[in-house]
C-alpha positions as CSV (number, residue, x, y, z in Angstrom):
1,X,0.0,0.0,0.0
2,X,1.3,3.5,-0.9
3,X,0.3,6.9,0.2
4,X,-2.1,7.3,-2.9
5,X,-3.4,3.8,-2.1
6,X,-4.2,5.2,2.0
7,X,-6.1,8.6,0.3
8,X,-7.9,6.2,-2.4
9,X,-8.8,4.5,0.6
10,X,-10.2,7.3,2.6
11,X,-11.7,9.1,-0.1
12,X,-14.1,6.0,-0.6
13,X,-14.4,5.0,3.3
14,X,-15.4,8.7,4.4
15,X,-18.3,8.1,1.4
16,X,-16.8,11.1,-0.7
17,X,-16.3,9.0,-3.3
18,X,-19.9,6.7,-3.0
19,X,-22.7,5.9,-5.9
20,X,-24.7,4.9,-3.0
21,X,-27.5,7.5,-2.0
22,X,-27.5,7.7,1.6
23,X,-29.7,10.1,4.2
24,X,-28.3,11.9,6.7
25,X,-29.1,9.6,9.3
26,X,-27.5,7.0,7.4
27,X,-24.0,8.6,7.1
28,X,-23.7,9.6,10.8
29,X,-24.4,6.0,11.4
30,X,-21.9,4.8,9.4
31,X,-19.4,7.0,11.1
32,X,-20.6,6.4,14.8
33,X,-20.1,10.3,15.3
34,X,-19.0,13.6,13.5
35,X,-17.3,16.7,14.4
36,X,-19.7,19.0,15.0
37,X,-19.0,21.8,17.0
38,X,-19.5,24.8,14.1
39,X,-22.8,24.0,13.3
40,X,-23.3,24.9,9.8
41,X,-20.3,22.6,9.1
42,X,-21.2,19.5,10.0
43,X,-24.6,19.7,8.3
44,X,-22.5,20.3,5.3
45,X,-20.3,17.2,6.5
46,X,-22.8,15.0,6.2
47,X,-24.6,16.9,2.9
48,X,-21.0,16.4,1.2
49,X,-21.6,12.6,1.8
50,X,-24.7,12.2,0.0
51,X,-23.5,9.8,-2.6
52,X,-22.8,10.8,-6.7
53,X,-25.4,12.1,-7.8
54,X,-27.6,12.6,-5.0
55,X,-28.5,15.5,-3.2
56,X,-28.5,16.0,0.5
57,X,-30.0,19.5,1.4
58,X,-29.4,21.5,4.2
59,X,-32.5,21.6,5.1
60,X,-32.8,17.6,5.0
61,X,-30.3,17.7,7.6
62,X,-32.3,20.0,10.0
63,X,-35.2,17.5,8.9
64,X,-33.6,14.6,10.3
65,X,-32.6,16.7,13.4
66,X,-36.1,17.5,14.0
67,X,-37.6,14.3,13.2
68,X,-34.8,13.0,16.4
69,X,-32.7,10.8,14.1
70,X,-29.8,12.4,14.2
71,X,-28.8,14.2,17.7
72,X,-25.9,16.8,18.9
73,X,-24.2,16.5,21.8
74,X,-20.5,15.9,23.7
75,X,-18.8,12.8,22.8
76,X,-15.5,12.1,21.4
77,X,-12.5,14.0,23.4
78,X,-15.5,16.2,25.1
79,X,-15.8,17.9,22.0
80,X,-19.4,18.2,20.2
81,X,-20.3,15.8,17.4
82,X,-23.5,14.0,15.7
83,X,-24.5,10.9,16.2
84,X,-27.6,9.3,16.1
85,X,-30.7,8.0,18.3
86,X,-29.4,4.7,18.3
87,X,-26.0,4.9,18.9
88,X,-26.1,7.8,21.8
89,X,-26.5,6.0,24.8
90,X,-24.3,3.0,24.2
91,X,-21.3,6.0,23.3
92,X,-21.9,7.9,25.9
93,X,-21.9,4.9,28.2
94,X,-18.1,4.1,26.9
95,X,-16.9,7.6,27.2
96,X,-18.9,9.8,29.2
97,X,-17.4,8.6,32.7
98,X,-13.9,9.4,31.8
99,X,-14.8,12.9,30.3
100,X,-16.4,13.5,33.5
101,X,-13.3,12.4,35.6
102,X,-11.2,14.3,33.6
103,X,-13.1,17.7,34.1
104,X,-12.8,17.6,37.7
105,X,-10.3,20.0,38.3
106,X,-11.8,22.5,36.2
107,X,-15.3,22.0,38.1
108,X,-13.3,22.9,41.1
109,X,-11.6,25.8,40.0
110,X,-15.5,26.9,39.0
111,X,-16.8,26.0,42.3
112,X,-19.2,23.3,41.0
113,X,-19.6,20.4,43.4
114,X,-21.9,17.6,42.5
115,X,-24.2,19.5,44.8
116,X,-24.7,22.2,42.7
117,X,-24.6,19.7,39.6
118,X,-27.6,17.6,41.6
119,X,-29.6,20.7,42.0
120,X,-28.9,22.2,38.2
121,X,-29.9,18.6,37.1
122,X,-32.8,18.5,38.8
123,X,-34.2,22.2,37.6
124,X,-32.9,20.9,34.4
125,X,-35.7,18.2,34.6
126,X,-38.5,20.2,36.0
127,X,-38.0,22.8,33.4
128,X,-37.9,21.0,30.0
129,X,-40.7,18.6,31.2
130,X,-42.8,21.0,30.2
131,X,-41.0,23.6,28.1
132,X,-38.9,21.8,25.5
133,X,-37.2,22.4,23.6
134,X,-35.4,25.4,25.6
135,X,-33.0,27.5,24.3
136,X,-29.6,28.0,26.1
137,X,-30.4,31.9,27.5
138,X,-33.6,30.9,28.9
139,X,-32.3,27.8,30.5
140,X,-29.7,29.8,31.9
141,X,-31.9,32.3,33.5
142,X,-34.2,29.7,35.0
143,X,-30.6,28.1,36.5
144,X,-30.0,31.9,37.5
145,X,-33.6,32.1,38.7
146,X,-33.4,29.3,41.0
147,X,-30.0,30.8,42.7
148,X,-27.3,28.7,40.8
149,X,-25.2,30.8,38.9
150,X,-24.0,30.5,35.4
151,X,-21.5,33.6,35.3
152,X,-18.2,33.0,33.2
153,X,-18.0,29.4,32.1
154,X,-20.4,27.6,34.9
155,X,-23.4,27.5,32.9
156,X,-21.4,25.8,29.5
157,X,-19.9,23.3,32.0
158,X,-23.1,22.7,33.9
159,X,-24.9,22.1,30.4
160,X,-21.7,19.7,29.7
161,X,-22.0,17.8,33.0
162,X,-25.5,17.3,32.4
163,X,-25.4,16.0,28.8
164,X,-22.5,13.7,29.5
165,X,-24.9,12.2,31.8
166,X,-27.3,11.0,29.5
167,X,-30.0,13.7,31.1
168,X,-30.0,16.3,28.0
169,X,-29.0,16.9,24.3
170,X,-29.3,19.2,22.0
171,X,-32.6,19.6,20.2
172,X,-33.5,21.6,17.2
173,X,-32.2,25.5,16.4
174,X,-34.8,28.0,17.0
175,X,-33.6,30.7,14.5
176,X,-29.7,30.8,15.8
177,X,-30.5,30.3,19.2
178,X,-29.2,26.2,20.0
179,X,-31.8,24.4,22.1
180,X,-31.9,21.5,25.2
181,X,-34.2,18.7,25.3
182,X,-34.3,16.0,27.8
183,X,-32.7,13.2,26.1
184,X,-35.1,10.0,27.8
185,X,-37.7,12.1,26.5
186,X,-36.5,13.0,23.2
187,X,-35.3,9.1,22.0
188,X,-36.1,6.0,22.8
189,X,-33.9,3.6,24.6
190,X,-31.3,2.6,22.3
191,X,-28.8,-1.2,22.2
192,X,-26.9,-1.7,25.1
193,X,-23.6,-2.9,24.8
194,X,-20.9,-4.8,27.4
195,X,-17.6,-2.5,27.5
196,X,-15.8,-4.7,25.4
197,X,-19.1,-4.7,22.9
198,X,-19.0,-1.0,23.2
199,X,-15.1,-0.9,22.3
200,X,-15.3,-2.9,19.1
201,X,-18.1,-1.2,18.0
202,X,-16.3,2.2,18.2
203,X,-13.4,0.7,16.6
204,X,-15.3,-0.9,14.1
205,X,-17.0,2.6,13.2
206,X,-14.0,4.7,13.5
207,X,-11.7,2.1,11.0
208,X,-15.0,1.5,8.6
209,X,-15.1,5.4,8.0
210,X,-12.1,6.3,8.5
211,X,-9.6,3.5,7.4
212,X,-6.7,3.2,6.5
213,X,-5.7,4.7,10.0
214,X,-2.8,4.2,12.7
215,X,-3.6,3.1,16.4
216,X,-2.4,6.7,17.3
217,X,-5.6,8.2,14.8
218,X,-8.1,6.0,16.5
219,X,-6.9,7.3,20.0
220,X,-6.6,10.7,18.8
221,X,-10.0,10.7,17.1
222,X,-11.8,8.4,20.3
223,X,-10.0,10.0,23.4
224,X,-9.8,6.4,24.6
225,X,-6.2,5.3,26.4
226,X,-3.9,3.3,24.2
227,X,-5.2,0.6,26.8
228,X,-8.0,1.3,25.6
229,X,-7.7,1.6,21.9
230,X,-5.0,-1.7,21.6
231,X,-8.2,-3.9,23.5
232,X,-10.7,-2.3,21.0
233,X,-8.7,-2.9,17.9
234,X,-7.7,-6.7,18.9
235,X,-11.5,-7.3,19.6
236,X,-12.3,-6.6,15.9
237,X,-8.5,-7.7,14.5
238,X,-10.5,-10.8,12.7
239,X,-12.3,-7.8,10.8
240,X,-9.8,-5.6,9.6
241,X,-6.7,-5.5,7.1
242,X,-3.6,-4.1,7.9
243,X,-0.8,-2.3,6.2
244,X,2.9,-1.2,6.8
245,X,3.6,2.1,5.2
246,X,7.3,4.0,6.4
247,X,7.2,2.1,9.6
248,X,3.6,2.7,10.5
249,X,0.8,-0.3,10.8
250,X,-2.2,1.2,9.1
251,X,-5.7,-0.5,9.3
252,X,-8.9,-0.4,7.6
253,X,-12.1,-3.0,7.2
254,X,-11.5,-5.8,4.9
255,X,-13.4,-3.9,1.8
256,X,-13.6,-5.3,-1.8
257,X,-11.6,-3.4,-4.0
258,X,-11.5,0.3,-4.0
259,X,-13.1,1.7,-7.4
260,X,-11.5,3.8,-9.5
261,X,-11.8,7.6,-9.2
262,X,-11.9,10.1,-11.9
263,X,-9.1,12.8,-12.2
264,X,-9.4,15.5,-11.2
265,X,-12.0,15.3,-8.6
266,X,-12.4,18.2,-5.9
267,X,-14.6,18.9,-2.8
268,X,-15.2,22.0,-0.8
269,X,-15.2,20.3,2.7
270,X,-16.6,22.6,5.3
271,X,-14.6,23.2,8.4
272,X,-13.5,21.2,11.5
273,X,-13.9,18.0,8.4
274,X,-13.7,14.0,9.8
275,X,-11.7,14.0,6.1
276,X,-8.9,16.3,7.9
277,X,-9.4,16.2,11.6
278,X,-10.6,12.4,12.4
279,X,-6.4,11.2,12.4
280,X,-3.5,12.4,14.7
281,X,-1.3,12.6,11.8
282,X,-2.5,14.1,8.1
283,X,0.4,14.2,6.2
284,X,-0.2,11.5,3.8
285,X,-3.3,14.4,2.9
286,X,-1.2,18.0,3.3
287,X,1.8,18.9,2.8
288,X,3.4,19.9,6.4
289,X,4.2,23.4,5.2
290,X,0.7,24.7,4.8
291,X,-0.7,23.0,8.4
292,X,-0.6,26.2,10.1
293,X,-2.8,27.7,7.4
294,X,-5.3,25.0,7.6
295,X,-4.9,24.4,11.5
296,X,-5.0,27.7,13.7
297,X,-2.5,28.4,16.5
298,X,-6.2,27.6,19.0
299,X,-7.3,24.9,17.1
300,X,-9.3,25.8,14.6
301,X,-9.8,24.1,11.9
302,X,-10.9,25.4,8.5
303,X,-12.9,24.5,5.6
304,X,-10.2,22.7,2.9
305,X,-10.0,22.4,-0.8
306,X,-9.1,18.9,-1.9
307,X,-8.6,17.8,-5.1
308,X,-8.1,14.1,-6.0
309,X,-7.7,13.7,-2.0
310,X,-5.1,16.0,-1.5
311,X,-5.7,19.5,0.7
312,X,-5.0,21.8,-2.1
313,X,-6.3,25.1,-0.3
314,X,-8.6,26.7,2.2
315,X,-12.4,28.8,1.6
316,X,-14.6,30.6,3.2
317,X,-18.3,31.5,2.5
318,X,-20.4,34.7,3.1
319,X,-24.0,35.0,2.6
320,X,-25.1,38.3,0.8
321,X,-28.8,38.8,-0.1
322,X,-29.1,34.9,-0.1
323,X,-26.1,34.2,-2.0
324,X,-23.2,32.1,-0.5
325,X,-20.3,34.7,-1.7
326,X,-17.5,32.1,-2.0
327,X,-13.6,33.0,-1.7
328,X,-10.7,30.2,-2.2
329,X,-7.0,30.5,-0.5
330,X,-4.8,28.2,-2.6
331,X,-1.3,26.7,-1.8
332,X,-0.6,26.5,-5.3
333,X,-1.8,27.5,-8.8
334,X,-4.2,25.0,-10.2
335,X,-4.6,23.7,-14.2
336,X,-7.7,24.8,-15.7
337,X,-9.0,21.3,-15.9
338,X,-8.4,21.1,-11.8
339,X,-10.7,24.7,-11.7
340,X,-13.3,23.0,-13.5
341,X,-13.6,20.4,-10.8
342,X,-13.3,23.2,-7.9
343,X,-16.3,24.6,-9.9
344,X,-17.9,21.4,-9.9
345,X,-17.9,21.0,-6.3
346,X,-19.3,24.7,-6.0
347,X,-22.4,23.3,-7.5
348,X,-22.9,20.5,-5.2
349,X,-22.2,22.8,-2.1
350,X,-25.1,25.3,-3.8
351,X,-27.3,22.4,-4.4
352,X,-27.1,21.6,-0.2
353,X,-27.8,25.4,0.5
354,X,-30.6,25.1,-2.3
355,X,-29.5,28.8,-2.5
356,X,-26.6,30.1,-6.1
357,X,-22.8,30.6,-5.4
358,X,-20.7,33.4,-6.5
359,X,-16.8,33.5,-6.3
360,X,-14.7,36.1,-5.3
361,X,-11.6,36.1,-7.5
């Protein structure tokens, strides 16, 4: 396996290169969970995965996030992400107690004891029982209300506390406003797994998606220990394939044979990507000079050009009078033919905001 073999590989895994139509509720499932902490991204994430030829709208997305299939909340490394109905509790299960073990210093330093955390839960409950879904500010001033205080970062880490343990989620946006429901009443009761279940199922998802990866990108992208991670891959080992490319052991699921991908092919993939951020190490995707530009100094990540699986560039969208104003940042001059295909992916990025594109030169 060479480098161009591994992006082949990924390009076809992460279901950017796919014939298949899938719905959104489909594609988070077949990751296990997304990035999704810049909202408007990962609805793009999973529109950009629709499958050749078929069109996953933005507001198809929202759809499935309204209809509870799909559901935002804290997962993976604490960070937010999508993932759906069925697979919520069983993940959160695996990972939510050492998220909350790991914040415990910085609940101290905010002076939230599981006191406080008891009573927040419990006006939590009484509140959305009858008003949900809730939007953050009005949650917070009912935690206010009922003497708890959510002044600098209390009332983001007493929402986090609470959705790690399984009592909330994000429901649906009300205009830009995000929005709480309680999560037993929001989705059914969902598999549950044993902890080594749990474990190969994560792996599993994470090398189906995402392979050919390293051990390290599975830790990276799960925030399980290497303990961890070595159990989950060895429960599934029987599963997978595995490569040795300069040194490292790469694995992905034992897939028929990758099909062959036209040249040149490009994507606009919106920021904080699985594509670019689900692995520790990306070089075999961008050349080291440009990471900076892609990757800011507080972790940012920004939406990337690639073309035939390579990061080629950065963008950016603005919406003017409902027209997404778009404006590329390229690491080097592309052929005319490899425009053509930027252009090309334009048109399937309009097609999800069901809105034109214009380019700023």
């Amino acid at each position: 396996m060479t480098a161009l073999d591994i992006v082949h590989h990924r390009l076809y895994n992460q279901r950017l290169v796919s014939e298949t139509a899938a719905t959104p509720d489909q594609i988070v499932a077949w990751f296990g969970a997304m990035q999704a902490q810049d909202y408007a991204s990962v609805k793009w994430a999973i529109g950009a995965r629709g499958g050749s030829g078929h069109t996953i709208t933005d507001t198809a997305v929202e759809q499935a996030l309204s209809d509870k299939q799909i559901i935002r909340t804290w997962l993976m490394r604490g960070t937010l992400q999508m993932t759906t109905a069925a697979d919520i509790r069983w993940l959160l299960a695996l990972l939510a107690p050492r998220l909350i073990s790991g914040s415990a210093g910085r609940l101290r330093e905010l002076e939230l004891d599981q006191e406080t955390l008891t009573r927040s839960f419990d006006v939590l409950t009484m509140v959305l029982q009858t008003n949900q879904p809730l939007s953050r500010p009005n949650i917070l001033q009912t935690l206010e209300q009922a003497g708890i205080s959510t002044a600098g970062q209390r009332g983001y880490h007493i929402l986090g506390q609470a959705a790690l343990a399984g009592l909330i989620c994000f429901g649906p946006m009300q205009g830009k406003q995000q929005t709480f429901v309680l999560l037993d009443e929001w989705t059914p009761p969902g598999p549950t797994y044993t902890r080594d279940e749990a474990l190969a199922e994560l792996a599993r998802r994470y090398l189906r998606s995402h392979g050919p990866a390293t051990l390290p990108d599975f830790v990276w992208w799960s925030g399980l220990t290497i303990t961890e991670a070595r159990v989950a891959l060895a429960l599934v080992e029987t599963e997978l394939q595995s490569e040795v490319v300069e040194g490292e052991t790469y694995w992905l699921s034992d897939n028929p044979a990758i099909p062959a991908m036209p040249s040149p092919t490009a994507w606009l993939l919106p920021a904080f990507d699985e594509y670019y951020l689900g692995y520790k190490t990306r070089h075999v995707v961008l050349d080291g000079r440009y990471d900076k530009r892609v990757v800011s100094v507080n972790g940012i990540f920004r939406p990337v050009i690639v073309l035939d699986g390579q990061v080629v560039g950065i963008w950016k969208r603005e919406v003017k009078r409902g027209t997404a104003v778009i404006s590329l940042e390229l690491f080097q001059p592309l052929t005319a033919v490899a425009q053509e295909a930027v252009l090309a992916a334009a048109e399937q990025y309009s097609a999800f905001l069901e809105r034109p594109v214009e380019w700023v030169e």
